[in-house]
N, C-alpha and C positions, 0 to 999 in steps of 0.2 A: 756053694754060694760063690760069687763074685768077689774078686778082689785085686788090691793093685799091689805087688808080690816082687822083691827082687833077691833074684838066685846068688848071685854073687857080687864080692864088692868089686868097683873101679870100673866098672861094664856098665853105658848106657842102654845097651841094647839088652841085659838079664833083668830090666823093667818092663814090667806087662802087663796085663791083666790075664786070673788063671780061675780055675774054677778050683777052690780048696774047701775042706769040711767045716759047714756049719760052728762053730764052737761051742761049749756047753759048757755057764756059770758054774766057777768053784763058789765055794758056801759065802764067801763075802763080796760077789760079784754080782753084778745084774749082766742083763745079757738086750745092746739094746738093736732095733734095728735100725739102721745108717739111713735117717733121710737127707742130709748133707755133711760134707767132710770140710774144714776151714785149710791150707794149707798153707805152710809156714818156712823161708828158708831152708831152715834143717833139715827139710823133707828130700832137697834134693842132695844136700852133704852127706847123707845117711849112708846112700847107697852108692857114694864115689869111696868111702871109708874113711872120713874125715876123722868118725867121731867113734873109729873101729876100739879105740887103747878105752873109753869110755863107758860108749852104748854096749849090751851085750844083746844079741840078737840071733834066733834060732831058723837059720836059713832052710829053706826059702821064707820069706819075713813078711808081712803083711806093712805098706808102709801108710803113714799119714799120724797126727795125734790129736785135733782136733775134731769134735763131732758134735753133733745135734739129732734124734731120734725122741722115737719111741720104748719103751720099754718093754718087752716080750715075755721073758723070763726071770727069777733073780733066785739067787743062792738060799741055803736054808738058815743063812745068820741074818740077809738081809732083811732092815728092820723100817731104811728112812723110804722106802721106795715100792711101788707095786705094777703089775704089768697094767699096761695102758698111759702112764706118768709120760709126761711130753719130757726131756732131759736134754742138757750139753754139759759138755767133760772136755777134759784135756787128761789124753793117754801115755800121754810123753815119757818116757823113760819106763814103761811099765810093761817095756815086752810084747807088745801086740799096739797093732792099729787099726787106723779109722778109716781107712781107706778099701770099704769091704761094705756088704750089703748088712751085718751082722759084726757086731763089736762086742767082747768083753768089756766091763767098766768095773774096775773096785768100787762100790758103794762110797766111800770116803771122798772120791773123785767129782764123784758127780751131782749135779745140783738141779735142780727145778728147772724148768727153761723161763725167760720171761713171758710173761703174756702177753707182752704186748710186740712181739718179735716173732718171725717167722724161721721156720729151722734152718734157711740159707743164713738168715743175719745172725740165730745165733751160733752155729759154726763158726761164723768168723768172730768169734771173742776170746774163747779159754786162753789160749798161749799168748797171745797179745796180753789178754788186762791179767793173766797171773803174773807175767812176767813184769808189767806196769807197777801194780800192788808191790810186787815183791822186791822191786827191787827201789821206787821210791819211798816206799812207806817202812822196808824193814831194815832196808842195806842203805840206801841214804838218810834215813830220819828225816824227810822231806815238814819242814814247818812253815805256817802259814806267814809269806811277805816276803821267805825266802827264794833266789833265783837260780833256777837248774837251766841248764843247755840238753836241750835233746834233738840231735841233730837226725836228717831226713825225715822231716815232719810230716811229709806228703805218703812216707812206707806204713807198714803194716803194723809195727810197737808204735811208731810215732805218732800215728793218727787218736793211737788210742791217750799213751803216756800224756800226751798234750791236756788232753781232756781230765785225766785223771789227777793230773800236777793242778791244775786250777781248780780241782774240787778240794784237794789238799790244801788251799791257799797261797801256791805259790805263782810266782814272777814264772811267763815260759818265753823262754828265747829259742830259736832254729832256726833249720837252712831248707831250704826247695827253690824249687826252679819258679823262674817266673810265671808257669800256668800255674802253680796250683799255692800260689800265694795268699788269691784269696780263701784255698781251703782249709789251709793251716791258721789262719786269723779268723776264721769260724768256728775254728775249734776251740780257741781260747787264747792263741800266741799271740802274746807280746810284741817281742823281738823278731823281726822276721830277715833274714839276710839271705840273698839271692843269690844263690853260690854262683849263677852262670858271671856275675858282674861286682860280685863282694867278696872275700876274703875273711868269714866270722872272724878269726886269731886278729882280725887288724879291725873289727867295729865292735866286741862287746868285750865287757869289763865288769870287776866284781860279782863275780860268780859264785853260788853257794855250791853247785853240786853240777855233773855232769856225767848223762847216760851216755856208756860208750855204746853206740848200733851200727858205724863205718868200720869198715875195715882199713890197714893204710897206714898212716901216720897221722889221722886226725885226733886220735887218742892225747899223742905228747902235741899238736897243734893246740889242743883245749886248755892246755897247763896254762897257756897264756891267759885265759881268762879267768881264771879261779881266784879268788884270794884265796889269803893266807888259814887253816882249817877246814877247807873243803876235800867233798866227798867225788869220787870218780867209782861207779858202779860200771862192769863194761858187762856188757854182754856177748863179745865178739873173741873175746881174749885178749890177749894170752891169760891162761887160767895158770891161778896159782897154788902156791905149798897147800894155802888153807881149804883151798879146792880137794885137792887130793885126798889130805887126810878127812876130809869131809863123807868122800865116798868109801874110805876104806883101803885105798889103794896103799900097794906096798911101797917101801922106804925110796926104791928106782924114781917108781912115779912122782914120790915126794920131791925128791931133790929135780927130778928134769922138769916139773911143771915150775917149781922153784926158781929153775935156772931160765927158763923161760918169759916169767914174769919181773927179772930183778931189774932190766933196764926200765921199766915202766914206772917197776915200784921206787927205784932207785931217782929219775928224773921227778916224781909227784912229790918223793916226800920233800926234795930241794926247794921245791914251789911251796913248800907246806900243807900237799894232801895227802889223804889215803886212800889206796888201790883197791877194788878188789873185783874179782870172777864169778858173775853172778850163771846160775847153774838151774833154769826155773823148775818148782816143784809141782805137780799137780797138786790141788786140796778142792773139794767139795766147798768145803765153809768158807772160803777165801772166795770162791766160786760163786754163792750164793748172795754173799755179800755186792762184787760186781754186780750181780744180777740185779738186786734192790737199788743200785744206781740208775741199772739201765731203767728198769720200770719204772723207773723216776723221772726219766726222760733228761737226767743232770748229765750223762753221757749217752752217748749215739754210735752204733757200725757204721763202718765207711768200706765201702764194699765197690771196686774194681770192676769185677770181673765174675760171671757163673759159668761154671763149665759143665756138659751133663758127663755123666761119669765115664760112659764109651771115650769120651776127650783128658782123662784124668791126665797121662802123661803130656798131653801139649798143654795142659792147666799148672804142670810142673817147669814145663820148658818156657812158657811165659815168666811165669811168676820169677825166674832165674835169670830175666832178664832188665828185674831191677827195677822195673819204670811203670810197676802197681801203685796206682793213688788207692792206699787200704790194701785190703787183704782180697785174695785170691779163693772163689771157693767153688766145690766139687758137689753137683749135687747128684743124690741116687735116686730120688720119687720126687 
């Protein structure tokens, strides 16, 4: 089968597309075929080795973690799923990827597709709205009247997060450029500040909670807006101790992710917040849940860009270039 494969890390050019063996579902897998892939930052940090001391990954790699298929095969425990079931997952951290005509999927991972979505839009969901879920609803305690910052409203978490924080009940303030203002105010945003001609640190105030998704110094720029017992969820980094010991990692990694995140954690708690490195999980049931949103039509895909899959690496080289309204997606059929 097809797939988009990289041999080594830190090499643009060990990215390519190769012909590798089929794969064949372990007892708690399904096995689905790839009719689109969603893709997601990390997909390019992957294979510079960003994310080398973290991800482990069995070279040559299969890259991508988002998907939407069919189902073909499934393991001999699988119980929620059967060949023919339309499905999207999110593969991420699970060793294997989406970016290939034929995906492994742990059953636990994956969920129903909606119906009323087509397999390019639901691609572009899993990593977006788990990370959304997971980190306003578990890691902020996001409550209904309260105001979160989630800044780059117009990218790929934001388009969704936005959507998901006003289903939650809260206030959403953000930042984009002035085209796509009015698409972030269609999503549900509140607060909108025009980064090319405003300065958010100097127009909002009284802030309940803010998703870090900038890289930079916007992170300790947001302090400014938070009162006093607010939450800072980053997605970007620096990851911290509790990070670490989260994965297992040994006492090194403890103290140097540690020593990494003290200036941040160090300047939030002055302000009166709390830090932390959010790390998104696949889950099926978190999954499925999104999914009764969507077929609810309470949220919507905001979708960029389709790429056919001969195009996967300029679908990677775009989308790295930051300036996706939504998500970026790869289609195989």
């Amino acid at each position: 089968m097809k797939a988009l494969v990289f041999k080594r890390y830190g090499k643009p050019d060990q990215v390519a597309l190769a012909d590798i063996p089929r794969p064949a579902p372990a007892p708690n897998e399904i096995l689905v075929q790839v009719h689109a892939a969603g893709l997601n930052p990390v997909d390019n940090m992957i294979p510079k080795g960003m994310f080398k001391p973290i991800l482990k990954f069995q070279l040559p790699a299969t890259l991508g973690s988002d998907l939407a298929g069919f189902v073909v095969e499934v393991g001999s425990r699988v119980t929620r799923f059967k060949p023919g079931d339309a499905v999207f997952a999110s593969i991420f951290d699970l060793g294997t990827g989406a970016l290939a005509e034929f995906a492994r999927v742990p059953e636990d991972a994956a969920a129903l597709k909606p119906a009323n979505l087509d397999f390019v839009q639901a691609a572009s969901i899993p990593m977006a709205g788990l990370t959304s879920l997971q980190a306003l609803r578990e890691r902020i305690r996001l409550r209904p009247g309260q105001k979160v910052f989630i800044p780059a409203g117009a990218g790929g978490i934001g388009t969704f997060a936005i959507q998901l924080a006003k289903v939650l009940g809260a206030r959403v303030g953000t930042t984009t450029s002035t085209g796509n203002i009015d698409l972030v105010r269609s999503l549900g945003a509140d607060e909108v500040i025009d980064y090319t001609t405003q300065k958010f640190e100097e127009v909002l105030r009284d802030y309940d909670a803010v998703l870090g998704t900038l890289r930079g110094d916007a992170l300790e720029k947001s302090l400014r807006i938070l009162k006093p017992g607010s939450t800072i969820a980053s997605l970007i980094g620096p990851p911290d101790a509790a990070f670490a010991r989260a994965r297992g990692m040994n006492v090194l990694m403890v103290l140097l992710f540690g020593l990494l995140s003290r200036k941040i954690i160090r300047h939030a708690s002055k302000n009166g917040a709390a830090y932390s490195f959010l790390f998104v999980h696949p889950d099926g049931k978190q999954l499925a849940e999104i999914g009764e949103l969507l077929e609810a039509e309470r949220i919507r895909p905001v979708i960029d860009r389709v790429f056919p899959f001969e195009q996967a690496k300029e679908a990677l080289a775009y989308l790295e270039k930051g300036r996706a309204r939504g998500k970026v997606v790869v289609q195989m059929r």
